[in-house]
PDB file of N, CA, C and O in Angstrom:
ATOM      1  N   UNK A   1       9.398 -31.216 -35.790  1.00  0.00           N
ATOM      2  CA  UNK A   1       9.387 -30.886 -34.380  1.00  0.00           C
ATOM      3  C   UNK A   1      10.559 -31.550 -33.665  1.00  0.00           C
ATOM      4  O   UNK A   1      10.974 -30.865 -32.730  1.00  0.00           O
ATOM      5  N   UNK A   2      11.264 -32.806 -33.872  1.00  0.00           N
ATOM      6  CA  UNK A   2      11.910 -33.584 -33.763  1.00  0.00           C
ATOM      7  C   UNK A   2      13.613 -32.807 -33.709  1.00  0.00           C
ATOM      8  O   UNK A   2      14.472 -33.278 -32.964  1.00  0.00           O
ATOM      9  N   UNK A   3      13.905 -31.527 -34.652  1.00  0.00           N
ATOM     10  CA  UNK A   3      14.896 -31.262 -35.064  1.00  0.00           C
ATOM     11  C   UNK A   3      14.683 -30.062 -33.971  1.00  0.00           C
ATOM     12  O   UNK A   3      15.536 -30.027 -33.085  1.00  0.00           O
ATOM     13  N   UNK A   4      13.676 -29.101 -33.925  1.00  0.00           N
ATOM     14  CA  UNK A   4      13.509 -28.456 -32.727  1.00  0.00           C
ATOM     15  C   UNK A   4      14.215 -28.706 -31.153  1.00  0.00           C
ATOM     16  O   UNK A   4      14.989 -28.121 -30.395  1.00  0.00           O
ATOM     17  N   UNK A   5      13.326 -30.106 -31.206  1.00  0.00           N
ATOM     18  CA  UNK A   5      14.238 -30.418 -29.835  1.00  0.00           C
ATOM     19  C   UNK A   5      15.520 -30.823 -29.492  1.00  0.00           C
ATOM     20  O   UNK A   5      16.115 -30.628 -28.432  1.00  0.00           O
ATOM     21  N   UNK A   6      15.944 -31.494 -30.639  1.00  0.00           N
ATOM     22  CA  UNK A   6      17.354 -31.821 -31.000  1.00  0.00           C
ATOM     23  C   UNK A   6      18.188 -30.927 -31.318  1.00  0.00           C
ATOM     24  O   UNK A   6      19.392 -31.160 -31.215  1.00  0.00           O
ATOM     25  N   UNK A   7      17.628 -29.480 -31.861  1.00  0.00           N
ATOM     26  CA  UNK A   7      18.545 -28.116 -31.458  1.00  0.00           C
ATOM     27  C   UNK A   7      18.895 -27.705 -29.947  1.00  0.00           C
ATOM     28  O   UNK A   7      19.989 -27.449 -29.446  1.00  0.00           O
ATOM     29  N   UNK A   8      17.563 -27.726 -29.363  1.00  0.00           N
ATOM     30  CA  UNK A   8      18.013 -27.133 -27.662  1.00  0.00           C
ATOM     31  C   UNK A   8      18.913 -28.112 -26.939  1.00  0.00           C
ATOM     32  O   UNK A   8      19.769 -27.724 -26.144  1.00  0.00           O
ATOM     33  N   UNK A   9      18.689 -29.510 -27.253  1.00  0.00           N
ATOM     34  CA  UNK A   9      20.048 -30.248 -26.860  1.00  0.00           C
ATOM     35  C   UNK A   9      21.230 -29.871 -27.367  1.00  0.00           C
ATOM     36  O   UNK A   9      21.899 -29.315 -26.496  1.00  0.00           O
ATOM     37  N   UNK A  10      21.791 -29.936 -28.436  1.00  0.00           N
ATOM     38  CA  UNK A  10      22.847 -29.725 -29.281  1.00  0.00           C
ATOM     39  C   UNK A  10      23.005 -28.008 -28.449  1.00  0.00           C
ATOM     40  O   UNK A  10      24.000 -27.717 -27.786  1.00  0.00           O
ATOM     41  N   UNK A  11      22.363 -27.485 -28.566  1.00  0.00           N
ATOM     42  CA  UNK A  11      22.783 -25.382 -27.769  1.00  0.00           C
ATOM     43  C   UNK A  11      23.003 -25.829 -26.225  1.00  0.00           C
ATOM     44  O   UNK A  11      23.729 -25.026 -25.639  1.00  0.00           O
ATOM     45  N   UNK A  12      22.454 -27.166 -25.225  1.00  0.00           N
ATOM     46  CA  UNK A  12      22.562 -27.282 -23.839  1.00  0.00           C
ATOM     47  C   UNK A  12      23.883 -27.981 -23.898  1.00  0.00           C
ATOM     48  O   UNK A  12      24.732 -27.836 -23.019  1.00  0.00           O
ATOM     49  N   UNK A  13      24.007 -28.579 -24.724  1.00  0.00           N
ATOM     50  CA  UNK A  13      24.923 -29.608 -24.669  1.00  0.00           C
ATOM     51  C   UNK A  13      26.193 -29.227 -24.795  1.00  0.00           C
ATOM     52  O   UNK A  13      26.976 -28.950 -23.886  1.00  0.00           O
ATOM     53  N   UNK A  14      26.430 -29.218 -26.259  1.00  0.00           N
ATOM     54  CA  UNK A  14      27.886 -28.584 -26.727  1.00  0.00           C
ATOM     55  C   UNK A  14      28.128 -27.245 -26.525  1.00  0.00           C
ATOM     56  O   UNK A  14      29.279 -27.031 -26.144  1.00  0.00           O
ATOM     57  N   UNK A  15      27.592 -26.493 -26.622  1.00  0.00           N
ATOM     58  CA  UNK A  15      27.392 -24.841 -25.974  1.00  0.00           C
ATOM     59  C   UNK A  15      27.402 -23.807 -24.652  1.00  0.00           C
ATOM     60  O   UNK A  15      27.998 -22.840 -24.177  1.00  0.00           O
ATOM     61  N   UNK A  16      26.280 -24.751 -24.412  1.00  0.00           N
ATOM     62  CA  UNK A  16      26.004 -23.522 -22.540  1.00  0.00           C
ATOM     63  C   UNK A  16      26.727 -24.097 -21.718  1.00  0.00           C
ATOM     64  O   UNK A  16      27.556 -23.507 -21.026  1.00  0.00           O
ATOM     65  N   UNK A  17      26.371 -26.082 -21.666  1.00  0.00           N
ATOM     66  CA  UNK A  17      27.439 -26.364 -20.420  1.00  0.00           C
ATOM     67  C   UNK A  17      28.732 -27.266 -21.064  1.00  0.00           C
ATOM     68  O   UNK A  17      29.033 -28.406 -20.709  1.00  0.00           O
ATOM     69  N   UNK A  18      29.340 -26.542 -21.991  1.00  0.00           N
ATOM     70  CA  UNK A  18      30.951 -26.562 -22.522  1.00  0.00           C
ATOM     71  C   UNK A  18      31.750 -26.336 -21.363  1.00  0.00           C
ATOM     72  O   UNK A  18      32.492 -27.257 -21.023  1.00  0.00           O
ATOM     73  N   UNK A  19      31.738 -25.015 -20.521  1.00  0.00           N
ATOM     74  CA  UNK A  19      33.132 -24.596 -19.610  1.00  0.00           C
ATOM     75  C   UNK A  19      32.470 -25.536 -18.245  1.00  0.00           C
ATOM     76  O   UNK A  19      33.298 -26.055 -17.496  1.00  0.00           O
ATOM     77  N   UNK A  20      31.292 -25.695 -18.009  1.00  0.00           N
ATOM     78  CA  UNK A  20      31.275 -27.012 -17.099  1.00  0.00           C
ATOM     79  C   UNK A  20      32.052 -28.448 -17.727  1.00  0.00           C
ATOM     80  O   UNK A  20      32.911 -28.977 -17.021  1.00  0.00           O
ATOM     81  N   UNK A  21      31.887 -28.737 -18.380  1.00  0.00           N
ATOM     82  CA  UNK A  21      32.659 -30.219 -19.169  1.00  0.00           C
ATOM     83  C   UNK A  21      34.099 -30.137 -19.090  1.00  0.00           C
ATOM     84  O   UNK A  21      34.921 -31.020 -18.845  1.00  0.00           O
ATOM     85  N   UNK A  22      34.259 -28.824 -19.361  1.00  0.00           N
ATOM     86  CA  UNK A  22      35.901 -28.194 -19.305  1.00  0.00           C
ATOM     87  C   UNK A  22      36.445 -27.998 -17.922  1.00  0.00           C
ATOM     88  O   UNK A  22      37.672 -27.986 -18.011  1.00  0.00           O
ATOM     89  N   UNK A  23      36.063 -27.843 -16.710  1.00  0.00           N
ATOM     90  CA  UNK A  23      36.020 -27.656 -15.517  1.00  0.00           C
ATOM     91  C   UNK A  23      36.156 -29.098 -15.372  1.00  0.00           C
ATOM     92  O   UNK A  23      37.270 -29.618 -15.303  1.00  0.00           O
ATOM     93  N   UNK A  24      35.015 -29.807 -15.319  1.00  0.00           N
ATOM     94  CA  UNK A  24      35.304 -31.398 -15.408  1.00  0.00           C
ATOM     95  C   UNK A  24      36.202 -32.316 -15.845  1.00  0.00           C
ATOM     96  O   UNK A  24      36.232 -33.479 -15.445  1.00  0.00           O
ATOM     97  N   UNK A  25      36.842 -31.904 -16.547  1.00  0.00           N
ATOM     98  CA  UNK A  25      37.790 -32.976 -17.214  1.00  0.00           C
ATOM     99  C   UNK A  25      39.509 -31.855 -16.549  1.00  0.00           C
ATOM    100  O   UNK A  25      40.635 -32.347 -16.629  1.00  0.00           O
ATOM    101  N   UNK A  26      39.331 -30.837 -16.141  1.00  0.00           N
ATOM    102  CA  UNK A  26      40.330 -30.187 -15.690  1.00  0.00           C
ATOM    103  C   UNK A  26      40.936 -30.822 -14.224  1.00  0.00           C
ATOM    104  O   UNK A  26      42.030 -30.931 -13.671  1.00  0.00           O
ATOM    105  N   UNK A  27      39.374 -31.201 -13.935  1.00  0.00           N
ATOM    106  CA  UNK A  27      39.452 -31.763 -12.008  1.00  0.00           C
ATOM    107  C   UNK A  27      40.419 -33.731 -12.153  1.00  0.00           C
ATOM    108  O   UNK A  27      41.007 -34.263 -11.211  1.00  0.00           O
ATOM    109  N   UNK A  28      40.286 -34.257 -13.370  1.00  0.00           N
ATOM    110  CA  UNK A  28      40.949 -35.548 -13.516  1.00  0.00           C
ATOM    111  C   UNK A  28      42.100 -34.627 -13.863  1.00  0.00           C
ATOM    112  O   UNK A  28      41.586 -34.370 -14.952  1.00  0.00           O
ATOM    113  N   UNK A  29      42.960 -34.070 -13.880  1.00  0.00           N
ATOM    114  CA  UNK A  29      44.269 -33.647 -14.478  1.00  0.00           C
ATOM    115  C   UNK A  29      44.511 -33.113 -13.021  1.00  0.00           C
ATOM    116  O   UNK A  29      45.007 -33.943 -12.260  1.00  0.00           O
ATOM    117  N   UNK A  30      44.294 -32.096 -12.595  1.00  0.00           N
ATOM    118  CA  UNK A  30      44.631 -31.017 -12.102  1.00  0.00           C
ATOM    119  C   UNK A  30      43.165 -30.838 -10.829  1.00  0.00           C
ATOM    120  O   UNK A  30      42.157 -30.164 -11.043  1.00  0.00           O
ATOM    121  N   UNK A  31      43.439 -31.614  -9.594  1.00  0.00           N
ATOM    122  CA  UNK A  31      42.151 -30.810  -8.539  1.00  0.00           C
ATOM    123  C   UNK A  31      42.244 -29.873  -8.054  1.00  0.00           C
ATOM    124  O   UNK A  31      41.219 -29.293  -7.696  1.00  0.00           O
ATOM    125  N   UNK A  32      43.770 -29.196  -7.780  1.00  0.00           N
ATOM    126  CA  UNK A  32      44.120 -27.845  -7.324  1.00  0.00           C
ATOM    127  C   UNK A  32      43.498 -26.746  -8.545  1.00  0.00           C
ATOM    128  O   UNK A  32      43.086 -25.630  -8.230  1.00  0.00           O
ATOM    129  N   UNK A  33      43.501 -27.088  -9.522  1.00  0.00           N
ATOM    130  CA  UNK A  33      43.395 -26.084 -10.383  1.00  0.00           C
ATOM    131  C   UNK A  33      41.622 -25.356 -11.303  1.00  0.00           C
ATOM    132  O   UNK A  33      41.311 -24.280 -11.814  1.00  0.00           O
ATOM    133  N   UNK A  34      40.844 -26.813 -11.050  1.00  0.00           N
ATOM    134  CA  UNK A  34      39.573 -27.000 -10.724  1.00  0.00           C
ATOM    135  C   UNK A  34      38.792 -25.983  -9.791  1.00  0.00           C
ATOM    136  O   UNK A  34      37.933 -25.175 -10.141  1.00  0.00           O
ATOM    137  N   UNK A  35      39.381 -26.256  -8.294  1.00  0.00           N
ATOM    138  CA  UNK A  35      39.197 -25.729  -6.956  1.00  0.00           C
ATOM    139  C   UNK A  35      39.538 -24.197  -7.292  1.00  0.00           C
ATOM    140  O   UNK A  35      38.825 -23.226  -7.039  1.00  0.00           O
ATOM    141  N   UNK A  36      40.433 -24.204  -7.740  1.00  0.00           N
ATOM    142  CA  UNK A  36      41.077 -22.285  -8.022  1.00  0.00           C
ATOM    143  C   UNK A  36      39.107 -21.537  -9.192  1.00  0.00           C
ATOM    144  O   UNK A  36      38.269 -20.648  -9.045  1.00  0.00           O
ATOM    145  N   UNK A  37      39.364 -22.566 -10.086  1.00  0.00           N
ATOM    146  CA  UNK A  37      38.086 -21.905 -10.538  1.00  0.00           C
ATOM    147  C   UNK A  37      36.837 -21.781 -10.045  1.00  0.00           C
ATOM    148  O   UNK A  37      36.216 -20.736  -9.849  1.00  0.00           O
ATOM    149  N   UNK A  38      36.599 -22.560  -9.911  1.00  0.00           N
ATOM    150  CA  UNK A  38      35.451 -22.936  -8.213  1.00  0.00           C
ATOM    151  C   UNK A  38      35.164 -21.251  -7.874  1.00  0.00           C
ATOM    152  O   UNK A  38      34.469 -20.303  -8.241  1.00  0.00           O
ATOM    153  N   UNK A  39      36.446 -21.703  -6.707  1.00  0.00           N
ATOM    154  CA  UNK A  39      36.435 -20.352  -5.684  1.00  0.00           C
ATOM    155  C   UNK A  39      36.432 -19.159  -6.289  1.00  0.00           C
ATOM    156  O   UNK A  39      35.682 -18.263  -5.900  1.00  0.00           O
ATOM    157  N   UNK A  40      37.514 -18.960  -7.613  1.00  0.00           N
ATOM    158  CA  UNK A  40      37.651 -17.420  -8.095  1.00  0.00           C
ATOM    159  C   UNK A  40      36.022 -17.410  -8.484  1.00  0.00           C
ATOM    160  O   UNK A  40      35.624 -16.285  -8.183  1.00  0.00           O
ATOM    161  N   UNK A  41      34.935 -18.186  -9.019  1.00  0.00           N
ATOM    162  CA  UNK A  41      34.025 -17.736  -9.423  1.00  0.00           C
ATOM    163  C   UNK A  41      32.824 -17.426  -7.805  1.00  0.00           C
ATOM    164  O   UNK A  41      31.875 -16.642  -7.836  1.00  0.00           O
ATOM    165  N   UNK A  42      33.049 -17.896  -7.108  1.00  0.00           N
ATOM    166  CA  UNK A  42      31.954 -18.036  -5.768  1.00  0.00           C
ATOM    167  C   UNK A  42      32.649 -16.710  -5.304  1.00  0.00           C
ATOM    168  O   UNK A  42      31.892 -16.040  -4.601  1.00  0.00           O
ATOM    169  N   UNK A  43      33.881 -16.147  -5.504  1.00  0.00           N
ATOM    170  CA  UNK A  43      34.215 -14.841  -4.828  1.00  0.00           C
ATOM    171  C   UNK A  43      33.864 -13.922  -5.387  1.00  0.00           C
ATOM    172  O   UNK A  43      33.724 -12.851  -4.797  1.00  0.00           O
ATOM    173  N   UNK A  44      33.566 -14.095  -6.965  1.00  0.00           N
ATOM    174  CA  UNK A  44      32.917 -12.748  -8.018  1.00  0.00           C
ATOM    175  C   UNK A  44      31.445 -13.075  -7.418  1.00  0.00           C
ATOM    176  O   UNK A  44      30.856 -12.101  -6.949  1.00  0.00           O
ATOM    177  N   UNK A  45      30.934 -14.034  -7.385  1.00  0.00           N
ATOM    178  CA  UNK A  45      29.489 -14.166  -6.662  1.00  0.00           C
ATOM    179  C   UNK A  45      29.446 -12.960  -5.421  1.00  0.00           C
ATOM    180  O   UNK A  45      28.517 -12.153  -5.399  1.00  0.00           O
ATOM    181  N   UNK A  46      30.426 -12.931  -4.510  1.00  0.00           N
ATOM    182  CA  UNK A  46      30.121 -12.741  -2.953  1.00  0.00           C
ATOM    183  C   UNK A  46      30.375 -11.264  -3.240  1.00  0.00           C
ATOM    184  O   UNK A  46      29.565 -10.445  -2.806  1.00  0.00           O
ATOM    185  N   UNK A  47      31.535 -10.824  -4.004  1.00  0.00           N
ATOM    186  CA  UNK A  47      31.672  -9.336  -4.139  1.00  0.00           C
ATOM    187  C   UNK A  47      30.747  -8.898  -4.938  1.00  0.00           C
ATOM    188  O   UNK A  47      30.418  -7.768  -4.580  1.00  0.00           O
ATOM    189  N   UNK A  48      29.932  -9.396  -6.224  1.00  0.00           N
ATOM    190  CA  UNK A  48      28.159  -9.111  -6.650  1.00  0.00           C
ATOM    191  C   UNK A  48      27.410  -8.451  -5.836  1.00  0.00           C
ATOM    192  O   UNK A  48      26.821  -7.370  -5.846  1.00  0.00           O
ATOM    193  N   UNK A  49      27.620  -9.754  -4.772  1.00  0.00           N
ATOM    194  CA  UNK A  49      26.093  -9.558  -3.904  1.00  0.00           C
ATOM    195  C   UNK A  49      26.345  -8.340  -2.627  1.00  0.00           C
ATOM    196  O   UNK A  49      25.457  -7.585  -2.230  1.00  0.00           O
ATOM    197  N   UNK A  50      27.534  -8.358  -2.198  1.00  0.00           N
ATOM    198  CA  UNK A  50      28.182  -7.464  -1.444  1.00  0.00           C
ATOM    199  C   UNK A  50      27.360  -5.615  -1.983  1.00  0.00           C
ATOM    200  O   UNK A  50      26.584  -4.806  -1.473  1.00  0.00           O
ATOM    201  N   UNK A  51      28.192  -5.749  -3.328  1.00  0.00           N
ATOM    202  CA  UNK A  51      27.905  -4.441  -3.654  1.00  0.00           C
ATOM    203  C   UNK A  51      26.587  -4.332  -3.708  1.00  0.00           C
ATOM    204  O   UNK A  51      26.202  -3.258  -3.245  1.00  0.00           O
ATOM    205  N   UNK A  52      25.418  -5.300  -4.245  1.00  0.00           N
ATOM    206  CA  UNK A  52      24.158  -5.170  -3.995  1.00  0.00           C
ATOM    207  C   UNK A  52      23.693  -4.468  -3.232  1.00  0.00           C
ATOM    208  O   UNK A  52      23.113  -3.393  -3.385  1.00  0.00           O
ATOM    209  N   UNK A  53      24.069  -5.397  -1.817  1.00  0.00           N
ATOM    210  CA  UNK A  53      23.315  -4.725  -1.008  1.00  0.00           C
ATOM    211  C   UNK A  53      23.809  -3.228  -0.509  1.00  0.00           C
ATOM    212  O   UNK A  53      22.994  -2.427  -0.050  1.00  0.00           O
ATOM    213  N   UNK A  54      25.390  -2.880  -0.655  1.00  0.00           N
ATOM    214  CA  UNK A  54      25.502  -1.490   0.118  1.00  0.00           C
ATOM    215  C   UNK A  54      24.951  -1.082  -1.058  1.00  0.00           C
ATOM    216  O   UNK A  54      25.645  -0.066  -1.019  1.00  0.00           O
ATOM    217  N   UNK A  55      24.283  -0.933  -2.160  1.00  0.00           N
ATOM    218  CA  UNK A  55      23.780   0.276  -3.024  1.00  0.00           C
ATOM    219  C   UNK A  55      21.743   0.318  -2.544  1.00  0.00           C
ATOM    220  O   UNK A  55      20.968   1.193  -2.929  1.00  0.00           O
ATOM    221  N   UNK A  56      21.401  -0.800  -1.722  1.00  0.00           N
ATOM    222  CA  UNK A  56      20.493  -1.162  -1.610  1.00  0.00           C
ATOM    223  C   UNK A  56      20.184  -0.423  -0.351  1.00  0.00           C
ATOM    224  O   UNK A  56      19.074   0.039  -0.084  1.00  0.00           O
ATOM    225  N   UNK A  57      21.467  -0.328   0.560  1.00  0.00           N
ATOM    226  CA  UNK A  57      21.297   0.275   1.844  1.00  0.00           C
ATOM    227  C   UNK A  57      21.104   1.690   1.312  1.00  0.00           C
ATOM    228  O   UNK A  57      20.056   2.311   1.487  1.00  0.00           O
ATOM    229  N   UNK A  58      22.439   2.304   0.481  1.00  0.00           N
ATOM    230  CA  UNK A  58      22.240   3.742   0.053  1.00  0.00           C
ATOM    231  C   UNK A  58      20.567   4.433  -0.180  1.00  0.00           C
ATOM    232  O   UNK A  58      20.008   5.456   0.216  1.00  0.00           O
ATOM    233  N   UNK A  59      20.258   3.534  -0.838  1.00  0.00           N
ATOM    234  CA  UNK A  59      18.886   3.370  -1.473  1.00  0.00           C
ATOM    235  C   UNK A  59      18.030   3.847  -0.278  1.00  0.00           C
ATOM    236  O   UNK A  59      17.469   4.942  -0.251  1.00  0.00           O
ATOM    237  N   UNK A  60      17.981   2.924   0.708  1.00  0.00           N
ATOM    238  CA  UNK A  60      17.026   2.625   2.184  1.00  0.00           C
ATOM    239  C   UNK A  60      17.460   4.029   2.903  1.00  0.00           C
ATOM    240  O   UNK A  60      16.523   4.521   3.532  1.00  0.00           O
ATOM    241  N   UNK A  61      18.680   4.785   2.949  1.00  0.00           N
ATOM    242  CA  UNK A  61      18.857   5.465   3.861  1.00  0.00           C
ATOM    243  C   UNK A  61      18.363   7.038   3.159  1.00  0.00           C
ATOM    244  O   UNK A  61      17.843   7.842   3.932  1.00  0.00           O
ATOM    245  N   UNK A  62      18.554   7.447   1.618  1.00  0.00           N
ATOM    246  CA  UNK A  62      18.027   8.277   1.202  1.00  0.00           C
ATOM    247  C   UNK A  62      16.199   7.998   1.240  1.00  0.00           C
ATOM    248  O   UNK A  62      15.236   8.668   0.868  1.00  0.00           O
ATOM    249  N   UNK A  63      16.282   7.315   1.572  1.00  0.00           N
ATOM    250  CA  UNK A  63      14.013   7.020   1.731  1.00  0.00           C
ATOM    251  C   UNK A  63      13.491   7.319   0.146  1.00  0.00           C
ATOM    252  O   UNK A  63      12.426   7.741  -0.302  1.00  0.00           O
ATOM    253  N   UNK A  64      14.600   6.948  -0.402  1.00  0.00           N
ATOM    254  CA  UNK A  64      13.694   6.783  -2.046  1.00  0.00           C
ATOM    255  C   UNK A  64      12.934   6.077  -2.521  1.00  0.00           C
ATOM    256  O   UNK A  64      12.366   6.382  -3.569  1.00  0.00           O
ATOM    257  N   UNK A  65      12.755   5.161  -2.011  1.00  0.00           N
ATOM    258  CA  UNK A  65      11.478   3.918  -2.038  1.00  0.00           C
ATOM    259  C   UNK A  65      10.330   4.704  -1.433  1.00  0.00           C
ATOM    260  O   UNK A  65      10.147   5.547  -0.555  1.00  0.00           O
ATOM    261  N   UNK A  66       9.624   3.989  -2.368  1.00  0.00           N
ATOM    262  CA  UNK A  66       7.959   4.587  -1.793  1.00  0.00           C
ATOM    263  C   UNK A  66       7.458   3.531  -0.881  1.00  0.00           C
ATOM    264  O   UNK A  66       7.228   2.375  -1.235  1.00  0.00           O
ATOM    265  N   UNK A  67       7.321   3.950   0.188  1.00  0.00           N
ATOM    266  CA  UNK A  67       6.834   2.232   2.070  1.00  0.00           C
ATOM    267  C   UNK A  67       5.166   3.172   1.535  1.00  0.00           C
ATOM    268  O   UNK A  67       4.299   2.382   1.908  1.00  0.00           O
ATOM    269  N   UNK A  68       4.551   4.203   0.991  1.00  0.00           N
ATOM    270  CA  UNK A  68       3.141   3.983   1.157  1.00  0.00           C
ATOM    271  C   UNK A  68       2.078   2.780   0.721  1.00  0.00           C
ATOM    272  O   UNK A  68       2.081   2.166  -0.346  1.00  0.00           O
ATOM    273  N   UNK A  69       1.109   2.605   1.915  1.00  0.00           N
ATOM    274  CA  UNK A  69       0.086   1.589   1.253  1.00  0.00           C
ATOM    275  C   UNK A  69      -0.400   1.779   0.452  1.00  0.00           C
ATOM    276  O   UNK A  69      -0.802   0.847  -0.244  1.00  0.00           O
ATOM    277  N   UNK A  70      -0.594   2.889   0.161  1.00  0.00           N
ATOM    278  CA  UNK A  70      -1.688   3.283  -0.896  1.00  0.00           C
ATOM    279  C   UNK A  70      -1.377   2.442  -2.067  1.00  0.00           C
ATOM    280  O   UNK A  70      -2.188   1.921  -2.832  1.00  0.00           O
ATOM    281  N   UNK A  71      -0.282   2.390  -2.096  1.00  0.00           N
ATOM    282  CA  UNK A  71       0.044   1.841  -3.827  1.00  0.00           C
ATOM    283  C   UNK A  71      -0.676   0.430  -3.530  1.00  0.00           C
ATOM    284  O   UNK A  71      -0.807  -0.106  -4.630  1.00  0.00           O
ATOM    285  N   UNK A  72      -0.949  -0.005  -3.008  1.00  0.00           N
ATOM    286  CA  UNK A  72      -1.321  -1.342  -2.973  1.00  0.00           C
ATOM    287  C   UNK A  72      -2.780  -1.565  -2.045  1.00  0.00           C
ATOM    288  O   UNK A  72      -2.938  -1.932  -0.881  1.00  0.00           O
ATOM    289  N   UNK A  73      -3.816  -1.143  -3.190  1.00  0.00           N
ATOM    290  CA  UNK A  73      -5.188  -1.555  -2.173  1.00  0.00           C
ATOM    291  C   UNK A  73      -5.722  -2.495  -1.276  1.00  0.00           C
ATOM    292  O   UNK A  73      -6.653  -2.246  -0.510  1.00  0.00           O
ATOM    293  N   UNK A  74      -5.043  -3.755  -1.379  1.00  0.00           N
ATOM    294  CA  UNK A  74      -5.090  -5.246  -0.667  1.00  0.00           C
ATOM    295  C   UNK A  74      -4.385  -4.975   0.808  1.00  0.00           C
ATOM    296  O   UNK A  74      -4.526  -5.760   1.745  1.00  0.00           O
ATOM    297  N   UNK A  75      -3.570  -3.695   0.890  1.00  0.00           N
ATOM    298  CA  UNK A  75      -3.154  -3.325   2.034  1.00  0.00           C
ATOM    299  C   UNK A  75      -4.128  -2.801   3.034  1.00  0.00           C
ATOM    300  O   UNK A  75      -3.738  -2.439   4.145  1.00  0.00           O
TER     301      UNK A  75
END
């Protein structure tokens, strides 16, 4: 059981948060260049969520969602 848990460390560790560690040790060299990754990633965030919602509005304005109670007897 011991080696179990000592796998999901070893996959959290050296693996998933690698390009965080790498980001980290980029910011002692280079803070301008840190900051560039930062932001380029919080701007793929904002244009994500952007498009979200206008496909969400599209959605709302064709009335393709079902608003009846019925589906939901607790209503």
């Amino acid at each position: 059981m011991k080696d179990f848990f000592n796998a999901i460390q070893d996959l959290f560790v050296n693996v998933l948060f690698a390009p965080m560690d790498a980001i980290r040790a980029l910011e002692l060299e280079n803070w301008f260049a840190a900051n560039t990754i930062s932001w380029i990633f919080i701007i793929i965030c904002i244009v994500a969520m952007v498009y979200w919602m206008l496909q969400l509005k599209i959605f709302s304005d064709n009335n393709e969602e079902d608003k009846s109670i019925s589906s939901h007897s607790f209503l």
